[in-house]
N, C-alpha and C positions, 0 to 999 in steps of 0.2 A: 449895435448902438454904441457909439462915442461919448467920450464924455461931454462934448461939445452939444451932442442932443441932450443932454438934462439940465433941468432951470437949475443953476446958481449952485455954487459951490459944495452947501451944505445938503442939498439933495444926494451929487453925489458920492460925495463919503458916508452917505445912509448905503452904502450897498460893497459888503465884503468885495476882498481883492479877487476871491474866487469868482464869484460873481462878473466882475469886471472882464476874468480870462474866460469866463466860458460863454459868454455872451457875445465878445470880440474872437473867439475864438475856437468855438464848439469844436469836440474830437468827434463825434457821433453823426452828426450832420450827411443827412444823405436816405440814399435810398435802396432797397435792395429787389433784382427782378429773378422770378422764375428760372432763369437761366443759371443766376447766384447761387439759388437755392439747390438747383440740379449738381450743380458742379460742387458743393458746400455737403451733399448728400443731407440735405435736410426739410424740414417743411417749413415754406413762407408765410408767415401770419401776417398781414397787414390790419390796422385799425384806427380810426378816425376819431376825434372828438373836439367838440368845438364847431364854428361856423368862420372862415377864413371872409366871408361877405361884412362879418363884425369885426375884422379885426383880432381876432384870437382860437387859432386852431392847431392842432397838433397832428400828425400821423408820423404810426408806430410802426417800427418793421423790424420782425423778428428772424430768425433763421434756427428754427428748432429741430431737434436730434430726434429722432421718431423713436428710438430703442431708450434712450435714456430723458424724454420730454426735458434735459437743459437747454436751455437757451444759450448757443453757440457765439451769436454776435446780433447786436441791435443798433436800428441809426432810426433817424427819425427828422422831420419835414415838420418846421413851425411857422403860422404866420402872426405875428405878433410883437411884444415886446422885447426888449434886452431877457426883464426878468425870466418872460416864458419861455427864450429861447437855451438860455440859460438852463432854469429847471429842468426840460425837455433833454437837457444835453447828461445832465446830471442824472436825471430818470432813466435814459436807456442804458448808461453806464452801469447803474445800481441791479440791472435787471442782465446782464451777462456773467454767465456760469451759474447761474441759479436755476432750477426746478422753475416749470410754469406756476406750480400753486406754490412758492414759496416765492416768486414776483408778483404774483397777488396780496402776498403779505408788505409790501411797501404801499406806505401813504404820502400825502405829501409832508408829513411833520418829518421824516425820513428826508426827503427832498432837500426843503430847507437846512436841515441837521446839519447834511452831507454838505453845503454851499459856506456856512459858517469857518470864518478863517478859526475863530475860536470859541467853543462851546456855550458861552454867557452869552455871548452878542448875536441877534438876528443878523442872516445875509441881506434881507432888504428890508425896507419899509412894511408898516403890516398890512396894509393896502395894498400891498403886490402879494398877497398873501394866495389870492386867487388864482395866479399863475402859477405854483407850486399843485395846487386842487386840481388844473386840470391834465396834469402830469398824472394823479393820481387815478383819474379816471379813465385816461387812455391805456394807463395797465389792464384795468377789471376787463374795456373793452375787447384787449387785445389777448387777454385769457379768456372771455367766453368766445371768442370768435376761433378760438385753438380748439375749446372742447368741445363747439358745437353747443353752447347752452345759452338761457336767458341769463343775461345780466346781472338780472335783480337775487337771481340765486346764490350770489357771489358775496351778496350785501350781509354780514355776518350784525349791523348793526341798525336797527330803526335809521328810516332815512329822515331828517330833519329835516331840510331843505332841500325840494325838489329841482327847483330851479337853477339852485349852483351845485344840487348833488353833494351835499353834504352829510354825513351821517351822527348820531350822537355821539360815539365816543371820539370823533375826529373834533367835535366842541368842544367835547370836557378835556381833551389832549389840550387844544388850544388856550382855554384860560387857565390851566395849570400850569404849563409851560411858560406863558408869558405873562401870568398874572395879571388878566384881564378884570377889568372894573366894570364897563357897561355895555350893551348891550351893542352898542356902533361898535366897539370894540373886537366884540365877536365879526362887524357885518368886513370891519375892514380888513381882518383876518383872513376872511372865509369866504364871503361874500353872501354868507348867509344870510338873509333878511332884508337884501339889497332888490330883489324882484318885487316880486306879488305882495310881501309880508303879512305872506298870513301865516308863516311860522315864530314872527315875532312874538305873540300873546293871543288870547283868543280871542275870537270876532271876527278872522278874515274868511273867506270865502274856502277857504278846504278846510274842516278841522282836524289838528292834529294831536300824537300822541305825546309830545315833547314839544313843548316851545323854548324860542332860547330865554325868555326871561326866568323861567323855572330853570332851567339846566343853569345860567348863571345863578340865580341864588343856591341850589341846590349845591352845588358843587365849589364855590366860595365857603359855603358853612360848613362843607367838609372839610374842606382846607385850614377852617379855621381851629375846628375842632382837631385835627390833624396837628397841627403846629402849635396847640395848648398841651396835646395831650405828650410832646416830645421836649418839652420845656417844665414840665410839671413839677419833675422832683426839684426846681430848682423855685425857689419863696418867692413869692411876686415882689417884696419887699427888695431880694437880695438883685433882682435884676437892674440894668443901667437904665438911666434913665431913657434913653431910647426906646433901649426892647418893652418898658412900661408902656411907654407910648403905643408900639407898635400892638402890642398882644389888647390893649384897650381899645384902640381905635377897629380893631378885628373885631372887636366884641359888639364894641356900640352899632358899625355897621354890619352886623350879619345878623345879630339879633334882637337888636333893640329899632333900627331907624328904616324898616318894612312894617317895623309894626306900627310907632309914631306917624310915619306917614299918613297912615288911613285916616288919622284926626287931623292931618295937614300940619303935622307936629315937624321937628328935626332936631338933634342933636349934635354937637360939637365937643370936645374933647377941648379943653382949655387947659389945667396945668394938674398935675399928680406931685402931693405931697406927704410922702411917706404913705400911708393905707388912705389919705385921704382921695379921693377923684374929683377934681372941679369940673362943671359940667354945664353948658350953655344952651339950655333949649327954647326953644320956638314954638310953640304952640299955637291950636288954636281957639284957646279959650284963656286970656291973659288975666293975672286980678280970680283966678276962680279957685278957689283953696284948696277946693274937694281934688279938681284935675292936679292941680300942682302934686297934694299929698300923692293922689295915685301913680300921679307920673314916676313923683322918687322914690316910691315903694318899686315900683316894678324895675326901675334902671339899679336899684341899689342891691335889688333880688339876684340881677341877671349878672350882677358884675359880682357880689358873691361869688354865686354859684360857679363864675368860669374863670372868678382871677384868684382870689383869697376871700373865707369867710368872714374876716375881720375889714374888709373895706369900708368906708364911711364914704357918701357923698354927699357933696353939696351943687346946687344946681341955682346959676343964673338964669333970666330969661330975660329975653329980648322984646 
């Protein structure tokens, strides 16, 4: 892919320089036969993933040492995007001179990692997020097919999403690392949630054990909790006015505006003056004293409890 195939400028400066050369210019690319293998004195593992009729497939080809199971040298055959081709190029890279179960341990947050010109900035868009996934999958395949096993033996983590093969802590990686908000978030990441979605919440047609609306809340309020508890010794008083900001608005939304919801409520963060909190909510019971009182008991409780004992609040409503 050229830069000439992507719409409009700012498209493509969303995708590192890396990215750019290994997609114009894969070192891996290719294929290895029996012959390679014989003359290489090693065993040839081939493995497939993906469907090349849709537009996005992978196959992996290894050349592994039978005395020391390292993987000697790897290329690999993509049909798909820049990104995929890309990642795929980066994936069999990542998986030479390595141990087969120690190339089992790369995912694709490893993938992307490796494509980043520099540690802070994603290599592409997170909607290409899926072409790193299935980089990651054509590993697992291309190790149970070395040791002769199922697959699913391989999977060290509840699989969340069957459909794009995702697992749980490959989510909770995902919105820690990128600081994910809502749940499209995850899907453009991952592609989790993007099929069937019956792993979105529950109701869909397979039940499961992990949905991502619980793993995003779940794992935001650790984070939040995380990030209070490493800022602590420092007075909520004494912090800028930003970081007030920021540690409040974590608070409003992770434990106060799941809960407001269910009454069709919401909360807004409006201005912080000294221990005071101005506070804008929405309810739905306008004019009702009783709900008001309760409401800024519970919001003045909560922000207590996680910012400073001495907060006061006051609450507009809309």
């Amino acid at each position: 892919m050229s830069k000439s195939d992507l719409i409009g400028l700012s498209l493509w400066e969303a995708y590192s320089q890396k990215v750019h050369d290994r997609m114009n210019n894969p070192a891996h690319r290719g294929s290895f036969t029996d012959r390679d293998a014989q003359a290489a004195r090693c065993k040839l593992v081939v493995a497939d993933f993906g469907d090349a009729s849709c537009g996005d497939s992978i196959q992996l080809f290894w050349l592994v040492d039978p005395q020391t199971d390292i993987i000697r040298d790897a290329r690999f055959l993509s049909f798909g995007c820049g990104t995929a081709i890309a990642s795929a190029d980066v994936m069999a890279e990542l998986t030479i001179g390595r141990t087969v179960d120690d190339a089992a341990q790369i995912t694709n947050l490893d993938v992307e990692q490796a494509l980043r010109d520099d540690p802070d900035t994603p290599a592409f868009p997170g909607q290409k997020m899926h072409c790193s996934v299935m980089a990651y999958d054509v590993i697992k395949r291309a190790v149970a097919r070395h040791k002769n096993i199922d697959i699913n033996t391989l999977e060290d983590q509840e699989m969340v999403c069957e459909c794009a093969r995702v697992t749980r802590g490959m989510i909770v990686d995902v919105i820690r690392r990128n600081d994910l908000q809502t749940v499209e978030d995850i899907t453009r990441y991952t592609k989790a949630g993007g099929y069937c979605k019956s792993c979105i919440r529950p109701g869909g047609h397979a039940p499961k054990k992990y949905y991502l609306e619980d793993l995003l809340r779940d794992t935001r309020q650790k984070m939040a909790e995380e990030a209070a508890a490493g800022s602590r010794s420092v007075p909520f008083p004494a912090l800028s006015k930003a970081q007030q900001f920021k540690r409040a608005e974590e608070v409003l939304n992770t434990y106060l505006a799941p809960v407001l919801a269910k009454d069709s409520g919401g909360v807004e963060l409006a201005d912080i003056q000294g221990k005071e909190v101005q506070i804008i909510y929405k309810g739905a019971c306008h004019g009702c004293a009783s709900a008001a009182a309760g409401t800024l008991q519970l919001i003045e409780s909560t922000l207590r409890e996680k910012l400073d004992p001495e907060i006061t609040v006051t609450i507009y409503q809309k």
